[in-house]
C-alpha positions in Angstrom: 63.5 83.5 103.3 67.0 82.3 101.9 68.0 83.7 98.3 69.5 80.8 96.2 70.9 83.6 93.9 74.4 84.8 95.4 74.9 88.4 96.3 77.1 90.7 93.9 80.5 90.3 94.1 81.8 93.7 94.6 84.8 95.3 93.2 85.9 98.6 94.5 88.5 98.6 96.4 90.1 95.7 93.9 93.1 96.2 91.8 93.0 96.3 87.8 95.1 96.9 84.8 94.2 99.3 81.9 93.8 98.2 78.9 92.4 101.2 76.5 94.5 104.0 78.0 91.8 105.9 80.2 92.0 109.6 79.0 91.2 111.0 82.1 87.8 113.5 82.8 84.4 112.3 80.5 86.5 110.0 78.5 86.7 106.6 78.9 89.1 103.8 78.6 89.0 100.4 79.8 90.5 98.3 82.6 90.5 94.0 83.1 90.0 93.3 86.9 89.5 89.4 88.1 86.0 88.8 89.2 84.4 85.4 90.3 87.3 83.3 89.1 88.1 85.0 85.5 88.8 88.3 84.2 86.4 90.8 83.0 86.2 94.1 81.1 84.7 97.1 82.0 84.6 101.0 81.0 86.6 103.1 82.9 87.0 106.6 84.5 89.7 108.3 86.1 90.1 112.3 87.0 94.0 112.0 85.2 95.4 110.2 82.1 96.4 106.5 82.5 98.2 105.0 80.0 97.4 101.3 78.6 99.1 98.9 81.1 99.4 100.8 84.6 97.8 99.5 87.5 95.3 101.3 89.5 92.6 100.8 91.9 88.9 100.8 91.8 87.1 103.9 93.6 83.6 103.1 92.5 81.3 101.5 90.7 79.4 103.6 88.0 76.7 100.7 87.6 76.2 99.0 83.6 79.7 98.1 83.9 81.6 101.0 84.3 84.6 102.0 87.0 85.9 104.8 88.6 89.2 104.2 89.0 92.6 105.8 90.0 96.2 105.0 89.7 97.8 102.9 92.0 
C-alpha cells in the first residue's frame, strides 16, 4: 500500500550554523539548518565548544529535535 504522507527528510550529514554558542559535553546550544524549503531550529550537541556563528556539520540526530553536531 502507498503512504500519502512523505517520509522524513533527514538531516545528518547537512550543514548548519550555530546560533546559541553550543558549550560543548551535556550542554546545549542551538544551530539553524534548511529543512524542506525554510530554516529550522533545533538543540544542539557537540563534544567541543562552538561559538555562535561557526558552521559545522550534523553527526546525528538525537530525536525531539535535537542534533549532534561537530565543527566543520
Amino acid at each position: 500500500m502507498m503512504s500519502y504522507y512523505p517520509e522524513p527528510e533527514t538531516v545528518i550529514g547537512r550543514s548548519a550554523y550555530v546560533t546559541v554558542a553550543i558549550p560543548g559535553g551535556t550542554k546545549a546550544g542551538e544551530v539553524i539548518i534548511r529543512v524542506s524549503g525554510g530554516t529550522e531550529s533545533y538543540m544542539a550537541f557537540a563534544d567541543q565548544p562552538v561559538e555562535i556563528g561557526a558552521q559545522v556539520v550534523v553527526v546525528a540526530d538525537r530525536g525531539a529535535r535535537t542534533l549532534f553536531v561537530s565543527p566543520l
